[in-house]
C-alpha positions as CSV (number, residue, x, y, z in Angstrom):
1,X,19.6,-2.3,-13.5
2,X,19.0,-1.5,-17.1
3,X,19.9,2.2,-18.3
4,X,19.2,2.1,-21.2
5,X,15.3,4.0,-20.3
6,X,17.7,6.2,-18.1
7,X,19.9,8.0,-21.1
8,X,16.4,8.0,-22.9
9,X,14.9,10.4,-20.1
10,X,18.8,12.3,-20.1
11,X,18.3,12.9,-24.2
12,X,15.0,13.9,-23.8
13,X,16.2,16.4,-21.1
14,X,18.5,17.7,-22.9
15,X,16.3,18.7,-25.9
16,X,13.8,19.9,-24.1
17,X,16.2,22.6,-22.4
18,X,17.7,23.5,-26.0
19,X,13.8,23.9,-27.1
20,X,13.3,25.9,-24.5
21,X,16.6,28.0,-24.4
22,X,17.2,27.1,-21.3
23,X,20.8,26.1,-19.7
24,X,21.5,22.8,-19.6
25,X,22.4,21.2,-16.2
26,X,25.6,19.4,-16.5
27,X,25.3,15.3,-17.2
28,X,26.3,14.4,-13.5
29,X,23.8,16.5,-12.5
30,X,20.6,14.3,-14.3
31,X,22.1,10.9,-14.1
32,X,21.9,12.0,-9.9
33,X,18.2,12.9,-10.6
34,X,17.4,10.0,-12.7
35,X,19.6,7.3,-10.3
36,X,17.5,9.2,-7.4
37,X,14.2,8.3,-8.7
38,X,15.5,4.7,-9.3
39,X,16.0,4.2,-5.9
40,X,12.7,5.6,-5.1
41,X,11.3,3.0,-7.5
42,X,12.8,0.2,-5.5
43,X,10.5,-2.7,-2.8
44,X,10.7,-1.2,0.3
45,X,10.4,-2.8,3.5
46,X,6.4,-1.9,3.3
47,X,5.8,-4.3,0.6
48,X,7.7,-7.2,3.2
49,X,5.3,-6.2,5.6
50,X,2.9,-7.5,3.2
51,X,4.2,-10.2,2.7
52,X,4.1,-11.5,6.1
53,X,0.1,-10.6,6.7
54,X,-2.1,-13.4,7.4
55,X,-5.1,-10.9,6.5
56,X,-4.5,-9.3,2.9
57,X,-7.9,-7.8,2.2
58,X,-10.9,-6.2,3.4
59,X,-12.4,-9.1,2.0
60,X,-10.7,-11.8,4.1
61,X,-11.4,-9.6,7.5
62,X,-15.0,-9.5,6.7
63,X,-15.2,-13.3,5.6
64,X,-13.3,-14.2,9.1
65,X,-15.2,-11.9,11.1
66,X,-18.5,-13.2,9.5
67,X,-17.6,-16.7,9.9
68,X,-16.5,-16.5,13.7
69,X,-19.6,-14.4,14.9
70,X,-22.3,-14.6,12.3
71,X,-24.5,-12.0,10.7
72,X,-24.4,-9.9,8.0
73,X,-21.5,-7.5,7.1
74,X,-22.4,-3.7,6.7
75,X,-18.8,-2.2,6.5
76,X,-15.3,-2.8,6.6
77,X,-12.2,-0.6,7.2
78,X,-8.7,-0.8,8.0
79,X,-7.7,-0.1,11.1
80,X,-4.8,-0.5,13.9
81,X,-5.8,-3.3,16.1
82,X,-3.0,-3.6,18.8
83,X,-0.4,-1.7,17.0
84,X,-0.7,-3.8,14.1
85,X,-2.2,-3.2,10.9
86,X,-5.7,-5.1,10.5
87,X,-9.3,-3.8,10.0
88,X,-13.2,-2.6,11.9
89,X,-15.5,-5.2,10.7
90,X,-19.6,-3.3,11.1
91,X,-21.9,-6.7,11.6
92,X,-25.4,-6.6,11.9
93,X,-26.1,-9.9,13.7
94,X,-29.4,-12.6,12.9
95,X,-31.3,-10.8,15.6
96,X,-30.6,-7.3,14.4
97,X,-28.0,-5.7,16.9
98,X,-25.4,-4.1,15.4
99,X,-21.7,-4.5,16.6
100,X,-18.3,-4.1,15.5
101,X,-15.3,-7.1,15.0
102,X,-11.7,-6.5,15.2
103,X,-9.5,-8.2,13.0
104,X,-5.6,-8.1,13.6
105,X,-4.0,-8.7,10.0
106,X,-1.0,-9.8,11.5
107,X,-2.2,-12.6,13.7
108,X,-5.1,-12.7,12.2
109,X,-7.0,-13.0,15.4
110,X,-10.5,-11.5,15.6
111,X,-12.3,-9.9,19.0
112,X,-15.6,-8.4,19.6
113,X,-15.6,-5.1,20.3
């Protein structure tokens, strides 16, 4: 990790406490603040979750649910499906009924609902 952006933010601090006549928390103190929001700023396990989805968009739900059942897509939204992540497909099929498409993002199964 580069800190070099990390005593910027620490020199900035510091003037802006002397500006404001404020006391100054010790050095230890801010490099714990700054090295905290570091971390935060690190992948988590979310973005391997990602990763691993075999459905990415709303787009790719709607285009799988469209080409497994037909019709015309009205809405999509993500959803759970199963206890995975995944997404509702709305369809409004050739001979007007509306009905809804479940699309696991995981597996990337879809079911009618």
């Amino acid at each position: 990790m580069n800190l070099a952006p990390l005593k910027c933010v620490m020199i900035l601090v510091s003037l802006l406490c002397s500006l404001l006549c404020i006391s100054l928390p010790s050095s230890a103190q801010i490099s714990s603040v700054v090295l905290n929001l570091a971390v935060l700023q690190q992948p988590g396990p979310q973005n391997n979750k990602q990763q691993n989805l075999v459905i990415r968009s709303p787009q790719q739900a709607s285009s799988r649910a469209q080409s497994q059942f037909g019709g015309k897509v009205l809405r999509v939204q993500s959803s759970q499906v199963n206890g995975n992540p995944g997404y509702s497909v709305k369809l409004l099929s050739n001979d007007g009924v509306v009905f809804y498409a479940s699309v696991n993002a995981v597996t990337g199964a879809v079911s009618r609902n």
